[in-house]
DSSP file (Angstrom, degrees, kcal/mol; ACC not computed):
  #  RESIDUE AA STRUCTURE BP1 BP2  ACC     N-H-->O    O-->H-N    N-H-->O    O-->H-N    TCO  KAPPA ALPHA  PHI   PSI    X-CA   Y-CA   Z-CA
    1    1 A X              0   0    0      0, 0.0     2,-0.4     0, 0.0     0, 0.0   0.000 360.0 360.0 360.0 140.1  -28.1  -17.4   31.1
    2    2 A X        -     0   0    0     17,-0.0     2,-0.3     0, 0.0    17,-0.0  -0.690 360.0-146.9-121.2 137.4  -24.1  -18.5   31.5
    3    3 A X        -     0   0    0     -2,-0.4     3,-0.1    15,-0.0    17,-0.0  -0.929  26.1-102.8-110.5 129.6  -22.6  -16.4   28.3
    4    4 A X        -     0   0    0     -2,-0.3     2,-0.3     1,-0.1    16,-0.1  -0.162  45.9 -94.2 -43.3 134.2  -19.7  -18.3   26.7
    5    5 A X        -     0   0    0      1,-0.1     2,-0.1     2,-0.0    -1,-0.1  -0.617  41.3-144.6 -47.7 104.4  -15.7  -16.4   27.9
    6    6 A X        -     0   0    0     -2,-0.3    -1,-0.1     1,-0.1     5,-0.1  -0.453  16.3-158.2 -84.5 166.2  -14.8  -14.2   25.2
    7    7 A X        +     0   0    0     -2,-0.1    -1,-0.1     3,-0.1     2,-0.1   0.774  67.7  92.5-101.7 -17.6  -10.9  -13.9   24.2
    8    8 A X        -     0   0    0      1,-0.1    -2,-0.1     2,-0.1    16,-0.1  -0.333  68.4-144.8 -94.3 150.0  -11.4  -10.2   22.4
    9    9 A X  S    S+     0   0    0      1,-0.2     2,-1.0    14,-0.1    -1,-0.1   0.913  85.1  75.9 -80.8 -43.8  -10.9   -7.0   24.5
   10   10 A X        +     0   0    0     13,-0.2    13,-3.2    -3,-0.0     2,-0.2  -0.565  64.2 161.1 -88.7 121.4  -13.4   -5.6   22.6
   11   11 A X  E     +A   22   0A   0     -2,-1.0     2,-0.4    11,-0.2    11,-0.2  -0.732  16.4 178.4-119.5 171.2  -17.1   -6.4   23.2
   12   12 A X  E     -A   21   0A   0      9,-1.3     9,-1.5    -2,-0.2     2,-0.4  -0.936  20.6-134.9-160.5 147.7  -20.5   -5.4   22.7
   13   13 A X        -     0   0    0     -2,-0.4     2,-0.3     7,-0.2     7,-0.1  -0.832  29.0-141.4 -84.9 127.3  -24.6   -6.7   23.5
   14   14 A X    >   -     0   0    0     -2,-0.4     3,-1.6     5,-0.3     5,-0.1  -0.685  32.7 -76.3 -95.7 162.5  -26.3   -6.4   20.9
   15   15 A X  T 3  S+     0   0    0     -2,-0.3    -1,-0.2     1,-0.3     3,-0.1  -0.168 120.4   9.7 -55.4 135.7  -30.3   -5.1   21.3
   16   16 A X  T 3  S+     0   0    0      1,-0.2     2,-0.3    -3,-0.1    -1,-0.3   0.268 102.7  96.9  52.5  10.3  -31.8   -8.2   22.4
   17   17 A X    <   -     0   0    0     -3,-1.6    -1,-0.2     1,-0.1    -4,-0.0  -0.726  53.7-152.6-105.9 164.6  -29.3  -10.6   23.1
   18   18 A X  S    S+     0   0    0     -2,-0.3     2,-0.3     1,-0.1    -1,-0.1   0.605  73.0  71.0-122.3  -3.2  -28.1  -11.3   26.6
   19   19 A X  S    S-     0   0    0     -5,-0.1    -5,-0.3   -17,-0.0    -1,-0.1  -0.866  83.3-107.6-113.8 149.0  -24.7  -12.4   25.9
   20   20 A X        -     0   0    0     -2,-0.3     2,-0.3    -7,-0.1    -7,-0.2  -0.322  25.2-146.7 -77.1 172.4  -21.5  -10.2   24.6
   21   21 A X  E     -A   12   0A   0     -9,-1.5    -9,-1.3   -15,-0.1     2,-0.1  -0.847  24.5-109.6 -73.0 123.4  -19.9  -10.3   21.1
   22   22 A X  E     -A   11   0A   0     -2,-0.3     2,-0.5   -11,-0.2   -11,-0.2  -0.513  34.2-158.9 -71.4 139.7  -16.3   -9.7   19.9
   23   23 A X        +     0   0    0    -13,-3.2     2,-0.5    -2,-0.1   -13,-0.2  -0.966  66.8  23.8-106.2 104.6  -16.7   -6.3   18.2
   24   24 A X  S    S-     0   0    0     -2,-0.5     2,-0.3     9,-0.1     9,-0.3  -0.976  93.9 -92.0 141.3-147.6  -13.6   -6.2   15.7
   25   25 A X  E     -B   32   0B   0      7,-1.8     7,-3.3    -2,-0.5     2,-0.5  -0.979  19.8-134.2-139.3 169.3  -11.7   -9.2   14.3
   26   26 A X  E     +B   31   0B   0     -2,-0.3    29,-0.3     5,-0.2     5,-0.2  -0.928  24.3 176.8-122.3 164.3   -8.3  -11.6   15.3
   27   27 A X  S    S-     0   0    0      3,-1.4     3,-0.3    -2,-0.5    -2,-0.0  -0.709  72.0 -12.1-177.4 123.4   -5.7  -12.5   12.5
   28   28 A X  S    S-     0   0    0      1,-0.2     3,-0.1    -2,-0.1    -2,-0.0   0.954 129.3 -51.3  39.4  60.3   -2.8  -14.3   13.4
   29   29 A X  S    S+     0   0    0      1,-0.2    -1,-0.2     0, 0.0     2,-0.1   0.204 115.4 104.5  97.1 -23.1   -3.2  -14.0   17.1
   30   30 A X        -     0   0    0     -3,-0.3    -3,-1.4     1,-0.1     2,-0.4  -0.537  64.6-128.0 -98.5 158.5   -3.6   -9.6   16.9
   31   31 A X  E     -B   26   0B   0     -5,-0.2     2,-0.4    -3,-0.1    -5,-0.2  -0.835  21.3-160.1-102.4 143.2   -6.9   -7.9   17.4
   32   32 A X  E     -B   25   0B   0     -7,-3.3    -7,-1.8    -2,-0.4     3,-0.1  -0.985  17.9-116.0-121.4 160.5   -8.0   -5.5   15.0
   33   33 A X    >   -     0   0    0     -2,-0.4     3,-1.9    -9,-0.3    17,-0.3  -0.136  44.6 -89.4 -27.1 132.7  -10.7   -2.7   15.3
   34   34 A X  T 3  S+     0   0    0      1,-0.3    -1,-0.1   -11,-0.2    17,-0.1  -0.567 120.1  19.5 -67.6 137.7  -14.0   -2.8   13.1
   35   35 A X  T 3  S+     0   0    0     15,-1.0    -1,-0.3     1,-0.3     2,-0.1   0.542  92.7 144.2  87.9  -0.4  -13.3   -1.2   10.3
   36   36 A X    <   -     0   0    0     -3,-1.9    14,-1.3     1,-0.0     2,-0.4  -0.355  31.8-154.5 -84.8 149.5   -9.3   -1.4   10.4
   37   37 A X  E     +C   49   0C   0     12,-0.2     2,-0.3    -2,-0.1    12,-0.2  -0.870  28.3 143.4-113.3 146.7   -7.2   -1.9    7.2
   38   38 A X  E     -C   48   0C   0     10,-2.4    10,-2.0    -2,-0.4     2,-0.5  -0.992  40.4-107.6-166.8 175.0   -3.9   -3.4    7.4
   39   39 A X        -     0   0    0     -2,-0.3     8,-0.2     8,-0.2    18,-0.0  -0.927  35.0-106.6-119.7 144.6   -1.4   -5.7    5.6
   40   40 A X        -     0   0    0     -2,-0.5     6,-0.2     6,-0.2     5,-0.1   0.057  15.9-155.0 -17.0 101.9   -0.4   -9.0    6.4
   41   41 A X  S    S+     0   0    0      1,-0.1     3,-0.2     3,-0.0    -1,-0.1   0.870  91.7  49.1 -73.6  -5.3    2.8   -9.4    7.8
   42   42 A X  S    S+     0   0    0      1,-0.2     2,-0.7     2,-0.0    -1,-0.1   0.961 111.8  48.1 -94.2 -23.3    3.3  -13.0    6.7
   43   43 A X  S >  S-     0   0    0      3,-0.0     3,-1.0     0, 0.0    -1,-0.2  -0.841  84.7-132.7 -96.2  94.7    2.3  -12.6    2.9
   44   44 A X  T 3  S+     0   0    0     -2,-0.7     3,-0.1     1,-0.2    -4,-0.1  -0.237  88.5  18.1 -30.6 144.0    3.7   -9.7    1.1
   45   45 A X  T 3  S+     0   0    0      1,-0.2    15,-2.1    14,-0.1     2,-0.4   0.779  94.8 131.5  53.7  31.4    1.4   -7.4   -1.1
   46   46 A X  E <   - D   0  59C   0     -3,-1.0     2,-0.4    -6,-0.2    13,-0.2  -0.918  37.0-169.0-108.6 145.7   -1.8   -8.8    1.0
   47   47 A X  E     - D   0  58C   0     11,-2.2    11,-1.9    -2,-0.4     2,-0.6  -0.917   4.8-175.9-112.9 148.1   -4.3   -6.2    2.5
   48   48 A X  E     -CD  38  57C   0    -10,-2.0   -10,-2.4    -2,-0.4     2,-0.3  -0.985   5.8-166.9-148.1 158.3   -6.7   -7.2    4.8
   49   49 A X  E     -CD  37  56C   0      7,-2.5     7,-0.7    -2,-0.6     2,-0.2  -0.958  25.3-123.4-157.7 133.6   -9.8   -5.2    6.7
   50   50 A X        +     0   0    0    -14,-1.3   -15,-1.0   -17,-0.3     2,-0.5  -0.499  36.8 171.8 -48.7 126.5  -12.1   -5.9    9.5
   51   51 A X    >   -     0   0    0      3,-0.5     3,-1.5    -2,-0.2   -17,-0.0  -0.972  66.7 -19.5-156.5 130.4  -15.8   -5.7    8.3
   52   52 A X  T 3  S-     0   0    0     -2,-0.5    -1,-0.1     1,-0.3   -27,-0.0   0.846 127.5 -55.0  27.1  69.1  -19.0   -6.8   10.6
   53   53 A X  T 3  S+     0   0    0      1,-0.1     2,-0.3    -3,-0.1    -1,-0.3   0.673 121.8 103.9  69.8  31.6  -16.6   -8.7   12.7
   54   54 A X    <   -     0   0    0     -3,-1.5    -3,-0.5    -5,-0.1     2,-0.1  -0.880  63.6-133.6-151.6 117.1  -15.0  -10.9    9.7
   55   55 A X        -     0   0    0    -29,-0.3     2,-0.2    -2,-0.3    -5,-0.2  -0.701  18.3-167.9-100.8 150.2  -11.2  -10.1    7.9
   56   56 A X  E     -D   49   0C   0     -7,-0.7    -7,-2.5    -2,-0.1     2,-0.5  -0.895   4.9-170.9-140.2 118.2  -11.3  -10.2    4.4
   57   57 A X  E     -D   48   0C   0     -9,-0.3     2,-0.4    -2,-0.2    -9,-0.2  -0.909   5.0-179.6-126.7 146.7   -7.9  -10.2    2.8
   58   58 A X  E     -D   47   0C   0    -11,-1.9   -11,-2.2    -2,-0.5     2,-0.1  -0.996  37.0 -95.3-155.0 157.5   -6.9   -9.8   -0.9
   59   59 A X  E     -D   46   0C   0     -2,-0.4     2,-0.3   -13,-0.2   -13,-0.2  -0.347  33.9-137.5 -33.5 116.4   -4.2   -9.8   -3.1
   60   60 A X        -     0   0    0    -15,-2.1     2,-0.4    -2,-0.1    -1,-0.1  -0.816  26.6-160.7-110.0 151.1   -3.0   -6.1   -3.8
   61   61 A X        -     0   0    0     -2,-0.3     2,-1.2     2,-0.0    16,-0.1  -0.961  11.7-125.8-132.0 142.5   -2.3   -6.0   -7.8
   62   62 A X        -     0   0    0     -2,-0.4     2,-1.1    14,-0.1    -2,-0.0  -0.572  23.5-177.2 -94.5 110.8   -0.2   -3.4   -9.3
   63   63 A X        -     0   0    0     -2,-1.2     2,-1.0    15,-0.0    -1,-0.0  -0.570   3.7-174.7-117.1 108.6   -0.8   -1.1  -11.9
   64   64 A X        -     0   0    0     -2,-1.1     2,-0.1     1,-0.1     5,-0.1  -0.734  15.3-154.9-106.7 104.4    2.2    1.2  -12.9
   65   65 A X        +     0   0    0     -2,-1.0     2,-0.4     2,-0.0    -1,-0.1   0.074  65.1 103.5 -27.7  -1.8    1.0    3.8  -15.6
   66   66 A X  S    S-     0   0    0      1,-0.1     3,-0.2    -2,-0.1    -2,-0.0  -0.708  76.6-140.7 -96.9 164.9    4.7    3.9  -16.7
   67   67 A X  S    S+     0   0    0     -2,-0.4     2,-0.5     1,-0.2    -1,-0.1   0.757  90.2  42.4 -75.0 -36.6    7.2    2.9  -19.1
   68   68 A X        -     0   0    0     22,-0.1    13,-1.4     2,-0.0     2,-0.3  -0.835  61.2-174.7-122.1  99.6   10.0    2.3  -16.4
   69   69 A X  E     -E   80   0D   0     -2,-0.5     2,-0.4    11,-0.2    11,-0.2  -0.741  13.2-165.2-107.7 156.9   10.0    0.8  -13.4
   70   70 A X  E     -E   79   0D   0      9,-2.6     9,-3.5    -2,-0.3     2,-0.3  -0.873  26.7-128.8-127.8 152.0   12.5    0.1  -10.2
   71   71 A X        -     0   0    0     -2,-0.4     2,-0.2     7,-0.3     7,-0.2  -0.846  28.1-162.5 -88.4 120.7   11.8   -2.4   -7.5
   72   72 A X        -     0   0    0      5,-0.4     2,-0.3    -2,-0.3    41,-0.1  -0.657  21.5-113.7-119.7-175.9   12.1   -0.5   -4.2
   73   73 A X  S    S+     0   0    0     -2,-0.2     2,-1.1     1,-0.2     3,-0.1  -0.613 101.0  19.3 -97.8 165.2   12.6   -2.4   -1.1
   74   74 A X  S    S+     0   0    0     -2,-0.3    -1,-0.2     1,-0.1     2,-0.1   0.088 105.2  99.5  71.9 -38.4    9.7   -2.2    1.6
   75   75 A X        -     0   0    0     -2,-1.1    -1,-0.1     1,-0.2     4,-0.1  -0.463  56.6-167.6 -88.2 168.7    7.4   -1.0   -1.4
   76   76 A X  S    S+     0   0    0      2,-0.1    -1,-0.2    -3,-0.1    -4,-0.1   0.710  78.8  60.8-115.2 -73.3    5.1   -4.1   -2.9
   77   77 A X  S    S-     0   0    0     -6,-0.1    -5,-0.4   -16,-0.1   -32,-0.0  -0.192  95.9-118.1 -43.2 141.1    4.2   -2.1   -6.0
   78   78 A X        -     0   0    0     -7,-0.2     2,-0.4    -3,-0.1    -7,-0.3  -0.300  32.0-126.2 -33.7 159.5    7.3   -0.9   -8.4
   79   79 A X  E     -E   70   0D   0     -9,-3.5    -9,-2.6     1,-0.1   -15,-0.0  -0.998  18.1 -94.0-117.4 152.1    7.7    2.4   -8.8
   80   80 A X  E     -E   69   0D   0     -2,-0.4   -11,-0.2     1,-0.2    -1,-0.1   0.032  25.5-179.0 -50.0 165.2    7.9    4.8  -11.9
   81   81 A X        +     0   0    0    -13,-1.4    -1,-0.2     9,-0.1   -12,-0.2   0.031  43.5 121.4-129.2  -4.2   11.1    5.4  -12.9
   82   82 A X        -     0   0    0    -14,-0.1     2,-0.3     9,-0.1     9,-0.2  -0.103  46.4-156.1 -54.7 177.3    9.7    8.0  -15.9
   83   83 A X        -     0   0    0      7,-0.2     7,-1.5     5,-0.1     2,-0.3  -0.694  14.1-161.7-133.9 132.4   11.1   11.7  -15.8
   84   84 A X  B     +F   89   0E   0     -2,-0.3     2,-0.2     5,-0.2     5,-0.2  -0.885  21.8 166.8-114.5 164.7    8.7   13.4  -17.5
   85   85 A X  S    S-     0   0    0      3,-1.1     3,-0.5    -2,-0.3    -2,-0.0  -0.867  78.7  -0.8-169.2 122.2    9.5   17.4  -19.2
   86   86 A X  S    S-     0   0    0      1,-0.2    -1,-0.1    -2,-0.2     3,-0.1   0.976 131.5 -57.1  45.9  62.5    6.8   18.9  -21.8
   87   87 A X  S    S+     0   0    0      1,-0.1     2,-0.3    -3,-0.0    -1,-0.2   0.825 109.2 125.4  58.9  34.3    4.7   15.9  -21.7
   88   88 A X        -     0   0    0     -3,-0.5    -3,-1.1     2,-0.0    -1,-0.1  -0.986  54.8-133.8-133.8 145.0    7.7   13.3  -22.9
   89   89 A X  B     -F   84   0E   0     -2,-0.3     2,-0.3    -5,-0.2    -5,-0.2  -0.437  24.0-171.3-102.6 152.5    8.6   10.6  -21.2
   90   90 A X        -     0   0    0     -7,-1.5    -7,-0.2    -2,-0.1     2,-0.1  -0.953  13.2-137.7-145.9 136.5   12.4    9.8  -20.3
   91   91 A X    >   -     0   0    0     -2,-0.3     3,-2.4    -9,-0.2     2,-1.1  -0.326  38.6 -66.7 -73.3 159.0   13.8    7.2  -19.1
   92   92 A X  T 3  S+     0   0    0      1,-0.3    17,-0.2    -2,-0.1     3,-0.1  -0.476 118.1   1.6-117.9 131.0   16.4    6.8  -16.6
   93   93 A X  T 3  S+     0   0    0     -2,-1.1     2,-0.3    15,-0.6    -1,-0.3   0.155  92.9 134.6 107.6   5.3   19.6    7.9  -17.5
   94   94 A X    <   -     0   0    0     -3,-2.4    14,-3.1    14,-0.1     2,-0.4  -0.620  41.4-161.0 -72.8 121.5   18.2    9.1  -20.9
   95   95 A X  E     +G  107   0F   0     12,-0.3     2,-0.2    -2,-0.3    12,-0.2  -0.824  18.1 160.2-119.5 138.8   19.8   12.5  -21.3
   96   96 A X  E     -G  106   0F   0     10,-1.2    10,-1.3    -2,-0.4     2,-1.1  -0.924  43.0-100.7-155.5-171.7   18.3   15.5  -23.9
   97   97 A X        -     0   0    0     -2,-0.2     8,-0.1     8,-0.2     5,-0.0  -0.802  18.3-158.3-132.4 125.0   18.5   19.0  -24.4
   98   98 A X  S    S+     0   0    0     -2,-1.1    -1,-0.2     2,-0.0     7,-0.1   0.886  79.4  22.2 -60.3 -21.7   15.3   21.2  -23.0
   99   99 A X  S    S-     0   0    0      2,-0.2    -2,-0.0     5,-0.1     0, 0.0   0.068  94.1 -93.3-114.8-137.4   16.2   24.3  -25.5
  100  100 A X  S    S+     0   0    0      0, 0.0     2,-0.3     0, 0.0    -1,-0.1  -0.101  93.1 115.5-136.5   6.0   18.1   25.1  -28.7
  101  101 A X        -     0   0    0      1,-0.2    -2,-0.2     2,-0.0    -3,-0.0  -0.592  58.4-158.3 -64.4 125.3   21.1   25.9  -25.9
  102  102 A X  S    S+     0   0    0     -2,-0.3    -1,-0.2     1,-0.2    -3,-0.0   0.881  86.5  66.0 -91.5 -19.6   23.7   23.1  -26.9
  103  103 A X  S    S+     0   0    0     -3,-0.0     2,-0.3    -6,-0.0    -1,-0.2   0.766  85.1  75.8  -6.8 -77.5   24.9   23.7  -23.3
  104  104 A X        +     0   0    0      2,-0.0     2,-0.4    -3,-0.0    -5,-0.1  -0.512  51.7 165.1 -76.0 137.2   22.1   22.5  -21.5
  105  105 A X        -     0   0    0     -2,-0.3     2,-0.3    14,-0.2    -8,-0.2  -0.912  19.4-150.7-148.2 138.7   21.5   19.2  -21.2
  106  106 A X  E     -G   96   0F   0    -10,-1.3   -10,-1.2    -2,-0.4     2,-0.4  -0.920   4.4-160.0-121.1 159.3   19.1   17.3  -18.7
  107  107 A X  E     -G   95   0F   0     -2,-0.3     2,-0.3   -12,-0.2    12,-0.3  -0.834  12.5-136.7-128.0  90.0   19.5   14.1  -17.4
  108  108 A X        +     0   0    0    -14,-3.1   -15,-0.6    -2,-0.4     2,-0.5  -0.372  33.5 179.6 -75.8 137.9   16.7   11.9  -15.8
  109  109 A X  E     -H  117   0G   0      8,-1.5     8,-1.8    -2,-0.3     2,-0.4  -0.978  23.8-137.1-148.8 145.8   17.7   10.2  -12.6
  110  110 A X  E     -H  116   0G   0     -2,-0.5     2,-0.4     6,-0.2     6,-0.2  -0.756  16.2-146.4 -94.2 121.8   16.5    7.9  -10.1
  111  111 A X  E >>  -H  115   0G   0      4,-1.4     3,-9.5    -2,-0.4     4,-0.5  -0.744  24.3-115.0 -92.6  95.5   17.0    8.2   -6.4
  112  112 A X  T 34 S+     0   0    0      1,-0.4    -2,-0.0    -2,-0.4    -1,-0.0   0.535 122.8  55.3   2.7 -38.0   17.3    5.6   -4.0
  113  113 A X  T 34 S-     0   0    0    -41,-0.1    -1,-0.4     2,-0.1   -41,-0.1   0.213 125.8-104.0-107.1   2.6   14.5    6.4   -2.4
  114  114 A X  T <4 S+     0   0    0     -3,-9.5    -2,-0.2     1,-0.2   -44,-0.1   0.733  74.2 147.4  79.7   6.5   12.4    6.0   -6.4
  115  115 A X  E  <  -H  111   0G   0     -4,-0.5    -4,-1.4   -34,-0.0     2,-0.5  -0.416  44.8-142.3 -56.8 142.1   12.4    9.4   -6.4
  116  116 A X  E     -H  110   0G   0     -6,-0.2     2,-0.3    -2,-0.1    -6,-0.2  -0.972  23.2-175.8-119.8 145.3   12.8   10.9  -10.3
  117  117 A X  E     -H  109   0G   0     -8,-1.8    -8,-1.5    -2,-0.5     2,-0.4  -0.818  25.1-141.5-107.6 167.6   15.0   14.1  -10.8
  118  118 A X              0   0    0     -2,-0.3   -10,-0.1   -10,-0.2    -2,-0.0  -1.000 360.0 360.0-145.8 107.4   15.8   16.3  -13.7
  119  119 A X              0   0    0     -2,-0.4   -14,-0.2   -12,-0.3   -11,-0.1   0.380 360.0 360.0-123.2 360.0   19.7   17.6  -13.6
């Protein structure tokens, strides 16, 4: 038996066959691993995974549990933008006073990096 040229680096014979098998998947040109996750580079917010030798790609959908959110670059999702302090939510640049100190004042603010702080 002449077995067809495979293109994949990875192969494997399965129990009773005599010719090999790509073990893994291609997408756009790249090999992946069985069992690999990854995301798309051409689509934004796509995820994709190897599974019994066939990628599977979907849509990633966002769910942000907050009241405020910032668009960060690199990130697909938003991220919160809350400060929370005794279980109430602030917003950012929303300023209050934690005590009965007229002094103290906090401040929520947001970070470049989507990071929330409390000043």
């Amino acid at each position: 038996v002449e077995c067809p040229p495979l293109s994949c680096g990875q192969q494997v014979t399965n129990a009773g066959s005599c010719c090999p098998q790509c073990r893994g998947c291609m997408y756009n040109g790249k090999e992946y691993q069985e069992g690999a996750t990854w995301f798309a580079p051409t689509i934004p917010c796509m995820t994709c995974m190897c599974a019994g030798g066939v990628t599977t790609c979907a849509e990633i959908h966002c769910i942000a549990p907050c009241v405020n959110q910032i668009h960060v670059s690199g990130e697909c999702c938003p991220l919160c933008a809350d400060c929370i302090y005794n279980n109430r939510v602030y917003g950012p640049g929303e300023s209050f006073q934690p005590t009965n100190d007229p002094c103290e004042i906090c401040t929520c603010e947001v970070m470049v990096d989507g990071v929330q702080h409390l000043s």
